[in-house]
C-alpha positions, 0 to 999 in steps of 0.5 A: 457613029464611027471614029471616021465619021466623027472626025469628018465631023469636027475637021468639017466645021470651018468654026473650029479649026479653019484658022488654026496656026502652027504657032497656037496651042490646043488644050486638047482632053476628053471632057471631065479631064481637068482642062477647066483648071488648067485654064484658070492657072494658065490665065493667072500665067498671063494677067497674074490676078485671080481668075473670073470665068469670064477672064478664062474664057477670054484668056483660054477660050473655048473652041466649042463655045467661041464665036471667034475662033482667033481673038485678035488681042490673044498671042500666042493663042492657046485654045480649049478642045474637046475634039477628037483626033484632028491632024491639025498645024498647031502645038498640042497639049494632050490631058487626059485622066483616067476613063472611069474617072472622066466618065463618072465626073461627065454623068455628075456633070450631066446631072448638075445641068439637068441633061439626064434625069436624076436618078439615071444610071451611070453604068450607061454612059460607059458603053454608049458608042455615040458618048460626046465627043465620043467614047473615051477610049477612042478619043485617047487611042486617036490623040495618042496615035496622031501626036507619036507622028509629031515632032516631040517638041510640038505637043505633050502628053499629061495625065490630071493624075500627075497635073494634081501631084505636081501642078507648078511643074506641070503648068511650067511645062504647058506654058513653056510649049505654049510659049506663056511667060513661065518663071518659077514664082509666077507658076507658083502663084498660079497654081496657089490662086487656083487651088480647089477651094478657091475655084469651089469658092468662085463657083459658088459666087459667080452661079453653078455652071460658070467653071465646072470644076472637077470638085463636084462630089460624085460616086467612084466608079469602084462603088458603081461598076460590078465585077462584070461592069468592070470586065466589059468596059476593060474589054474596050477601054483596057488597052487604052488604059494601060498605055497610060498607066492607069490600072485595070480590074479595080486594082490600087 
């Protein structure tokens, strides 16, 4: 499917984005990007309590899982996307992680729900054109060329990579265009409530599947991708790459 199509197909559902305002928020990654536990220290921002998953799915919801796309009770609205590009009204926070790495931990995902058969390649998922929501190149040129058209004040771009080496002054930054209460102690306990193990924790009481936190272990993409592999991939996604810093060919 072409990036064109795909986008008619997510700015076509009245579910997703008919009621979007220039004062929301959209959390917007690629999925696998850590928009999981940026929720979960957003909504310790607004409550100040530790996270369940059904407090973060009321607080950050889901665009593709809410059945109410405005939730009366939430402003401002800060809302969870795996779409990609969309020219819509609202503020955007851009997330993104290094491809390979999304990819990988997408397949380890994918496992987890049985969704591929265990055993199956992870090779596969980095060449398929018709990936959901489609393939991560895409999804970062498309949300990267749409937001360089917007005015700086309305949308950011974080990498995960530097949301993990930061995290209070990344969330501090997320909450301030969101336009969530942002003082310093408050983001600090949002970042300490929400660290790793106590999210692995909450996974592991509340049932498999309920957070999908990035802490699933999974193969590196290095001990997986040949030489060729890597070659390949970088052929499409190595431009992608390295406007955002990553690395290529497997280098530190």
């Amino acid at each position: 499917m072409r990036l064109t199509a795909r986008r008619e197909r997510f700015a076509g559902n009245p579910m997703l984005f008919s009621r979007v305002l220039a004062d929301d928020t959209y959390l917007v990654s690629f999925p696998r990007s850590g928009s999981t536990w940026l929720r979960c220290m957003l909504t310790t921002l607004v409550h100040g309590t530790e996270v369940t998953p059904e407090l973060v799915a009321a607080t950050v919801p889901d665009v593709h899982r809410s059945d109410r796309i405005r939730p009366r009770h939430l402003d401002p609205l800060v809302v969870k996307s795996h779409t990609p590009f969309v020219d819509i009204p609202a503020k955007v926070v851009y997330l993104v992680r290094d491809g390979r790495d999304a990819i990988m931990s997408f397949h380890s995902l994918q496992l987890k729900r049985s969704r591929v058969p265990p055993g199956s390649d992870p090779r596969l998922l980095f060449f398929r054109e018709d990936a959901w929501p489609c393939p991560w190149h895409e999804h970062v040129t498309g949300w990267l060329d749409g937001l360089a058209t917007r005015a700086p004040d309305r949308h950011i771009v974080v990498r995960y990579e530097d949301v993990v080496a930061e995290p209070a002054r990344h969330v501090d930054a997320v909450a301030r265009l969101a336009g969530l209460p942002a003082a310093g102690p408050d983001v600090e306990r949002a970042v300490r409530l929400n660290a790793r193990h106590a999210l692995e924790a909450l996974e592991r009481q509340s049932g498999a599947g309920t957070l999908n936190h990035l802490g699933t272990a999974r193969p590196d993409w290095r001990d997986v991708l040949s030489a060729d592999d890597r070659q390949r991939y970088e052929a499409m996604a190595g431009p992608a790459l390295a406007r955002l810093g990553y690395p290529l060919d497997g280098s530190p």
